[in-house]
C-alpha positions in Angstrom: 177.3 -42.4 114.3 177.2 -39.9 111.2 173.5 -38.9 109.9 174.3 -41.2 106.5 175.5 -43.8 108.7 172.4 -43.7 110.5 169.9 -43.5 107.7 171.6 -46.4 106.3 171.2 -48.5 109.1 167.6 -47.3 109.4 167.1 -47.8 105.4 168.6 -51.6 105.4 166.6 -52.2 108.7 163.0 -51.3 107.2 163.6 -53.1 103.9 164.8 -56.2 106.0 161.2 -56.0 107.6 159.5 -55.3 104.6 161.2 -58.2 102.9 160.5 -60.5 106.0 156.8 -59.4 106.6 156.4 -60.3 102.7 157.6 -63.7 103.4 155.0 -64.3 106.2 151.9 -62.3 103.7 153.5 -65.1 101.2 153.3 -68.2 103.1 149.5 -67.2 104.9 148.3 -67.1 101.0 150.2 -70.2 100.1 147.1 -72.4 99.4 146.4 -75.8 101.3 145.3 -78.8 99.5 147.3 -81.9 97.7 149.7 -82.1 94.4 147.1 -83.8 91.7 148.5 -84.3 87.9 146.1 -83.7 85.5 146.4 -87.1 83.4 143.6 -85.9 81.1 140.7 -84.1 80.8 139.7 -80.3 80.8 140.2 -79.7 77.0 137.9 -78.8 74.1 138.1 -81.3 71.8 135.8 -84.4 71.9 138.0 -86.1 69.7 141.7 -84.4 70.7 145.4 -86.1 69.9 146.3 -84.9 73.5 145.3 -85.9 76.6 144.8 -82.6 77.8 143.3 -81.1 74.8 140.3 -83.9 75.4 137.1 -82.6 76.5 135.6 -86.1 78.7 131.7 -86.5 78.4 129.8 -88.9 80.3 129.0 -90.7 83.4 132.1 -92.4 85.0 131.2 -96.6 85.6 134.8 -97.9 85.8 138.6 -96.6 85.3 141.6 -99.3 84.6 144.6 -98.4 84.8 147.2 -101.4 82.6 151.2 -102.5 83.9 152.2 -100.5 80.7 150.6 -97.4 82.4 147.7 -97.0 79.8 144.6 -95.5 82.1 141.1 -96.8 80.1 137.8 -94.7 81.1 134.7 -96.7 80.7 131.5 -94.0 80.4 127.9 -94.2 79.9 126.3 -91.4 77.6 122.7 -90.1 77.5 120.4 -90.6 76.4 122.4 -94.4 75.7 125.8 -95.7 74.4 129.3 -96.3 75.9 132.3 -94.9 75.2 135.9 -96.4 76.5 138.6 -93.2 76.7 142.4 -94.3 76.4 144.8 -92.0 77.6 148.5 -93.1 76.7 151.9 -92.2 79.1 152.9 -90.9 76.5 150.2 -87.8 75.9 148.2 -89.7 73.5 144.4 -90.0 73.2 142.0 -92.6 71.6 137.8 -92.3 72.2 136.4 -95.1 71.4 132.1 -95.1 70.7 131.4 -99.3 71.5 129.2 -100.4 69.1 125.3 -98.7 69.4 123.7 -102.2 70.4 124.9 -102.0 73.9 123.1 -99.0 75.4 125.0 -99.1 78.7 128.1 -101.3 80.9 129.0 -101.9 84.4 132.4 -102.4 84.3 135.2 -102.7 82.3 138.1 -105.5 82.7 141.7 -105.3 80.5 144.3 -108.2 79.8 147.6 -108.1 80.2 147.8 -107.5 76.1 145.5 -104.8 76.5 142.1 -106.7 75.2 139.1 -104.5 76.4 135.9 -106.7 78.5 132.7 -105.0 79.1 130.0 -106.3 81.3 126.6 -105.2 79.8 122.9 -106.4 79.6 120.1 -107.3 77.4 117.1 -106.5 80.0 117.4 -109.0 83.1 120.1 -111.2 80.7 123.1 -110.6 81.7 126.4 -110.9 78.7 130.2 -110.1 79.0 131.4 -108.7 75.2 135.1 -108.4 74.1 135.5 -104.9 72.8 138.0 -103.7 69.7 140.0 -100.5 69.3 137.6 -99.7 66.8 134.9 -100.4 69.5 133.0 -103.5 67.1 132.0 -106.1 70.4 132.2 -110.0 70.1 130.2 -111.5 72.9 132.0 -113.8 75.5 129.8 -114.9 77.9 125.7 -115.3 77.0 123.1 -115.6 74.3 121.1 -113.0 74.9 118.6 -114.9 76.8 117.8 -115.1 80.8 118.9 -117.9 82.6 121.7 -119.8 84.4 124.3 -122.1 82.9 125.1 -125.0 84.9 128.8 -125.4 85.6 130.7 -127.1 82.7 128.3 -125.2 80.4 128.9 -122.9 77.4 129.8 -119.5 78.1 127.5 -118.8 75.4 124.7 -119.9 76.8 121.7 -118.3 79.2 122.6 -115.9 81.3 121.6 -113.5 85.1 122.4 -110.5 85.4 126.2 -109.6 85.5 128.0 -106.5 87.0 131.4 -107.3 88.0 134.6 -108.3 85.5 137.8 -109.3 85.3 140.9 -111.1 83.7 143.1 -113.4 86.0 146.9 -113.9 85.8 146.0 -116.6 82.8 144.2 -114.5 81.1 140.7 -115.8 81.9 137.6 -114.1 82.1 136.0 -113.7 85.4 132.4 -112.4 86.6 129.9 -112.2 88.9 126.3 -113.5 88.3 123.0 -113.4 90.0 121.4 -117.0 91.1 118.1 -115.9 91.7 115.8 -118.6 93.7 112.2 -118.0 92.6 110.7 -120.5 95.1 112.8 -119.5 98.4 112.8 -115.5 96.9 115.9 -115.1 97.5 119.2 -113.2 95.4 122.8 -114.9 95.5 125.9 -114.2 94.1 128.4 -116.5 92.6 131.7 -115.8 91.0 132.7 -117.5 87.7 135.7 -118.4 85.7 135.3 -118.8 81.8 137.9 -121.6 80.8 140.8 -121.9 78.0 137.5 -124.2 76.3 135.2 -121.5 76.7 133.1 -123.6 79.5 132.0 -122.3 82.9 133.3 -123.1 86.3 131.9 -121.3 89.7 134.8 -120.6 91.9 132.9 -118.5 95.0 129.4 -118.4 96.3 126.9 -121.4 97.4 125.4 -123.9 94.5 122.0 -123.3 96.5 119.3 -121.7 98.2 119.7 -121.2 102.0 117.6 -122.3 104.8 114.7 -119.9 104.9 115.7 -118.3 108.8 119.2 -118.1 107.3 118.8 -116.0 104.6 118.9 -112.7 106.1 121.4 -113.5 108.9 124.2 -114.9 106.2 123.8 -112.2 103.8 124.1 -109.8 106.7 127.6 -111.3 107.7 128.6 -112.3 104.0 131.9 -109.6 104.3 132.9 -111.4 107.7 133.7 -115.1 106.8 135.0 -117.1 109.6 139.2 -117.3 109.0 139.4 -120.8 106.7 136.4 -120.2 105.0 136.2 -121.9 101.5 134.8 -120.0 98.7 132.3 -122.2 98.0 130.9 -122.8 101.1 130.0 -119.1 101.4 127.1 -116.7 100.9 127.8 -113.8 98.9 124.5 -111.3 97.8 122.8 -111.1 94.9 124.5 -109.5 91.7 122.9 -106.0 92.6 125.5 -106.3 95.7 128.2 -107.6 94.1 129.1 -104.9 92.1 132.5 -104.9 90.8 135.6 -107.8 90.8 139.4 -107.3 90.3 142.8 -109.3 90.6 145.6 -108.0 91.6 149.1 -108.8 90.6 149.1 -112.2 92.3 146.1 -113.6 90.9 144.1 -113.0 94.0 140.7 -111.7 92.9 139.2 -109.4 95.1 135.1 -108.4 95.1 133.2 -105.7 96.1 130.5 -106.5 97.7 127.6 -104.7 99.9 129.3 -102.9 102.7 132.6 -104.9 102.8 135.4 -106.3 100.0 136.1 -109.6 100.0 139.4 -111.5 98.9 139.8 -114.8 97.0 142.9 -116.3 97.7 144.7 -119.1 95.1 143.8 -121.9 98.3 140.5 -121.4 97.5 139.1 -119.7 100.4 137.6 -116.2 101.2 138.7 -113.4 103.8 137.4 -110.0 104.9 139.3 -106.7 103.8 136.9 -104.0 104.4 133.9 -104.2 106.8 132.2 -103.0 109.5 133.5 -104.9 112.7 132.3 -102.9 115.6 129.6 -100.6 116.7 131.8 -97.7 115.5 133.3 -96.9 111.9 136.5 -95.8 111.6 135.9 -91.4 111.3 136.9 -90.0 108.0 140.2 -87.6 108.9 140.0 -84.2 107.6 143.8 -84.3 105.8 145.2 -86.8 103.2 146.7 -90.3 104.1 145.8 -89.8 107.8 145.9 -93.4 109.9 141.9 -93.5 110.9 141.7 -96.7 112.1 141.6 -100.2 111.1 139.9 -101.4 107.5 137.9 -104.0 109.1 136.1 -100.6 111.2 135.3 -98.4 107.7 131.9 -99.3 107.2 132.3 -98.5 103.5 129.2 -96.9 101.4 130.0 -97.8 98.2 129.5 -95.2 95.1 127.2 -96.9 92.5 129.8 -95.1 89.5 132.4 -97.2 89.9 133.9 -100.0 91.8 137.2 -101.0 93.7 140.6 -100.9 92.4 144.1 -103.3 93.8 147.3 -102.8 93.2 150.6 -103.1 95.5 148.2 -104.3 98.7 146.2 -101.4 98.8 142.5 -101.8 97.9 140.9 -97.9 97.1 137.2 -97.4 97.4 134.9 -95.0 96.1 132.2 -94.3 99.0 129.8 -91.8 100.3 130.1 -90.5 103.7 127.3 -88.0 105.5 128.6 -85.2 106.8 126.7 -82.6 109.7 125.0 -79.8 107.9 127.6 -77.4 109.3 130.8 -79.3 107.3 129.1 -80.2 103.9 132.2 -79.1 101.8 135.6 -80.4 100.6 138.1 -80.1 103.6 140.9 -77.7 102.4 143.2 -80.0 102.6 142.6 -82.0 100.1 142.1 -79.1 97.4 143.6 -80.3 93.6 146.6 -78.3 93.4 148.6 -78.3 90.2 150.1 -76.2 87.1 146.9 -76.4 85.7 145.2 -74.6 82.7 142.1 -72.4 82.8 139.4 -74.9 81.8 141.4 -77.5 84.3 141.5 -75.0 87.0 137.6 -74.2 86.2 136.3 -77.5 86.3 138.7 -78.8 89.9 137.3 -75.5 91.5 133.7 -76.2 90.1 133.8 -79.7 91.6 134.7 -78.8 95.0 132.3 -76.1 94.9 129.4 -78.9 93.5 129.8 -80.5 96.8 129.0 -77.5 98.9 126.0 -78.1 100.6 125.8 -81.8 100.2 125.1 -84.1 103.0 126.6 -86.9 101.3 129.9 -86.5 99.9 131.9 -88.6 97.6 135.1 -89.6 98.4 138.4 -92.2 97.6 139.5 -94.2 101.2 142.7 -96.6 100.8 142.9 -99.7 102.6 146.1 -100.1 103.0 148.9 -103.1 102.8 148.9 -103.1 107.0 145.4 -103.3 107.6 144.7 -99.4 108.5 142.0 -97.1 106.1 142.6 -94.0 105.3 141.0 -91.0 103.2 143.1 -90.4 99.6 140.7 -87.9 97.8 137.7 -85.9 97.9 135.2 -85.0 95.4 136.3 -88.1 93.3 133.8 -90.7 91.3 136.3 -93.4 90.2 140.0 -94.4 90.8 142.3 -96.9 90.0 145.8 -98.0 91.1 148.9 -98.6 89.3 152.9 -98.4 89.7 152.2 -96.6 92.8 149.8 -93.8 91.6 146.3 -93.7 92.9 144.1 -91.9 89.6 140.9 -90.2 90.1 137.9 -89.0 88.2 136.5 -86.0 88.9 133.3 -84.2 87.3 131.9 -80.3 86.8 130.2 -78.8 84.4 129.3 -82.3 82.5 132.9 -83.0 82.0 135.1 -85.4 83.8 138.7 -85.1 84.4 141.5 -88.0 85.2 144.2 -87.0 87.6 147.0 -89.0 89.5 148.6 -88.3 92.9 151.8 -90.5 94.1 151.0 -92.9 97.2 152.9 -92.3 100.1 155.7 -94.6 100.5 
């Protein structure tokens, strides 16, 4: 072989390496985590065009997401006053500051023709108000004034506390309300229906108080009915457990209650979704969409920001889980990875960093169409389902940001 022959062969045989060896430095810095599109969020603008020029304020209590793909954030302010984000497919932003009466809501329900519900209070009254694009309110269910209309009643009248909301297939309102028994001390839920006439109809939870050894023991098994259970013949807890409702596209409503979700079937009976069945939970995995077990073994600790979401079978589930001191911090795998911008990329990094050291950590599990729970998302204080996206709220730095990741078919 000639000497340029040979220092050819030696040239093309060291860049080779180099270029291979580059490939592996490449692929050990590739970063771990999941593909999350920024929906909205991480902006400067309190009152931004854009989506992503928005700068989100507030304390997350409920995210909706509409068929028409419309994603509605429902926030609290401080020191008082609520504010109902809209964030359009098509880039588009509206904020809308609900009228300065209602200091704070619990949850927020949409029609199908996009009319807003918020569940609110006046002190220990509880009152459902219809709410405007311009954000003026219109009550819809009570006066104002502590109490309990009997079946039949005006939704105008006296009202318990009321968390959860929602709008059925028909478009009628539904809500949870407390029944609170001052004689037997005891707190029950029901589940109500405000008819085409504006009157009141129960359609879950007992009509009255239980036997006193009773109490305890049906509350504790309220997420477990026996299979053929009616709806009416059931104990569900008090308002402060029921916290929010939802129907999915089939007009089954679905509750979150303490430690469990309940479903309401059109035959009018009630079945378990998500509970604690046996002495173990079902573990939190440590990558995204992992099979962990059955739903009826999660065990779920529900967030008190927001509540449940349904869409497509799959129910998802803001909780808290306690970690061990020595794993009190995201798992890389499920890292927000994106195209993002700086303040994006600032408050995603901030928000997995704000969970460092936390023995409670707040995360997004899926129960899914065939009965298994799994873990979507980490470091997350609301979501919502819709046309096969899962959203998510995240917060940093006194900012929230909406993202979206594609369910796995």
């Amino acid at each position: 072989m000639s000497a340029m022959r040979l220092r050819r062969t030696v040239t093309l045989t060291l860049t080779a390496a180099l270029l291979l060896s580059g490939c592996r430095d490449d692929a050990k810095e590739t970063p771990t985590g999941q593909a999350v599109e920024i929906v909205a969020g991480g902006g400067t603008n309190l009152n931004a065009a854009k989506s992503l020029d928005a700068m989100i304020m507030g304390s997350v209590r409920d995210v909706e997401v509409s068929r028409d793909g419309v994603v509605r954030l429902l926030t609290n302010n401080s020191p008082g006053g609520v504010t109902i984000w809209v964030f359009r497919p098509d880039g588009r932003t509206q904020r809308i500051a609900v009228d300065p009466q209602i200091r704070s809501a619990s949850q927020l329900a949409v029609g199908n023709d996009g009319t807003m519900y918020i569940a609110h209070s006046n002190g220990p009254a509880g009152q459902v108000s219809k709410v405007t694009a311009a954000g003026k309110v219109l009550r819809i269910v009570g006066d104002g004034k502590e109490g309990f209309t009997a079946d039949g009643g005006s939704a105008l009248g006296a009202a318990s506390p009321i968390e959860g909301v929602a709008v059925d297939r028909e478009g009628r309102l539904v809500y949870g309300e407390l029944r609170y028994y001052s004689a037997e001390k005891q707190n029950l839920g029901v589940i109500r229906r405000v008819g085409a006439d504006g009157r009141i109809a129960t359609i879950a939870g007992t009509s009255g108080p239980l036997p006193g050894s009773k109490y305890s023991e049906m509350i504790a098994a309220s997420v477990a009915p026996p299979a053929g259970t009616k709806a009416l013949q059931w104990s569900l807890p008090g308002v402060l457990q029921l916290r929010s409702l939802v129907v999915d596209g089939d007009g089954v409503i679905f509750a979150q209650s303490e430690r469990g979700v309940l479903r309401f079937p059109a035959d009018g009976t009630v079945r378990s979704v998500v509970r604690r069945r046996d002495a173990d939970a079902a573990p939190v995995g440590q990558r995204p969409f992992a099979n962990e077990g059955d739903a009826a073994d999660a065990d779920p600790r529900f967030q008190t920001s927001a509540g449940i979401a349904v869409d497509g079978g799959h129910v998802a589930m803001p909780v808290t889980i306690a970690r061990p001191e020595d794993a009190q911090q995201q798992p890389a795998a499920f890292r927000w990875l994106g195209d993002y911008s700086p303040g994006q990329r600032s408050l995603v990094d901030n928000a997995a960093h704000r969970a460092v050291g936390q023995s409670l950590q707040e995360i997004v599990r899926l129960a899914r169409p065939d009965g298994s729970v799994t873990t979507a998302a980490w470091s997350v204080q609301g979501a919502a389902l819709g046309d096969g996206w899962l959203y998510l709220v995240t917060s940093a730095d006194d900012q929230l940001l909406v993202g979206r990741i594609k369910l796995p078919a």
